[in-house]
N, C-alpha and C positions, 0 to 999 in steps of 0.2 A: 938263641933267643930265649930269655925268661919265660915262663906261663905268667906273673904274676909281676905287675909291677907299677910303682908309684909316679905319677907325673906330677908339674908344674906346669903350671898356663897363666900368666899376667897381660889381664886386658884391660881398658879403659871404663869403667860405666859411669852413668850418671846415677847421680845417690842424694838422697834428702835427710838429713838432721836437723831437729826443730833447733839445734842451736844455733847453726852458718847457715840454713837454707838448703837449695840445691849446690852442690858440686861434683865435681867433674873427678877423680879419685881410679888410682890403679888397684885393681881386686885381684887377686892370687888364691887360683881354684888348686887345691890338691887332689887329683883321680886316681880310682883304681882301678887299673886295665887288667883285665884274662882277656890273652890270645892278641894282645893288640887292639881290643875291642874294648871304648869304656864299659865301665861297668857299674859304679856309682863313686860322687863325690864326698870325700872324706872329710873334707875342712874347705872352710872362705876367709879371708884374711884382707885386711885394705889398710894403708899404710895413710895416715893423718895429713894435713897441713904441717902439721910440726915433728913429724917425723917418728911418731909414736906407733904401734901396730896394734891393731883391732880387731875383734872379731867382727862380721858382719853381721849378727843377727842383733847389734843395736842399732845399728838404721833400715830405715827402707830402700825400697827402691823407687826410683821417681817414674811415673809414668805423663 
């Protein structure tokens, strides 16, 4: 077993851009784990309508 290592998690959320509104959009969290145990998130990513890749901190979150 590694001490130290990088994951991928792709979940669903819901997201708001003033330009389409709310949508519905898969987000891909990069983590770094010591011991098996997270430890903090390195990067968020969410893949467009048209199939382009983005960072996350240009939208919100929709509550």
């Amino acid at each position: 077993m590694k001490l130290v290592r990088n994951d991928r998690k792709t979940r669903v959320e819901k997201r708001y851009t003033p330009e389409m509104g709310r949508l519905h959009t898969k987000v891909t969290y990069i983590c770094k784990k010591i011991l098996g145990l997270p430890c903090r998130t390195l990067h968020k990513y969410r893949e467009t309508y048209y199939g382009e890749v983005k960072d996350c901190r240009e939208c919100v979150i929709h509550r």
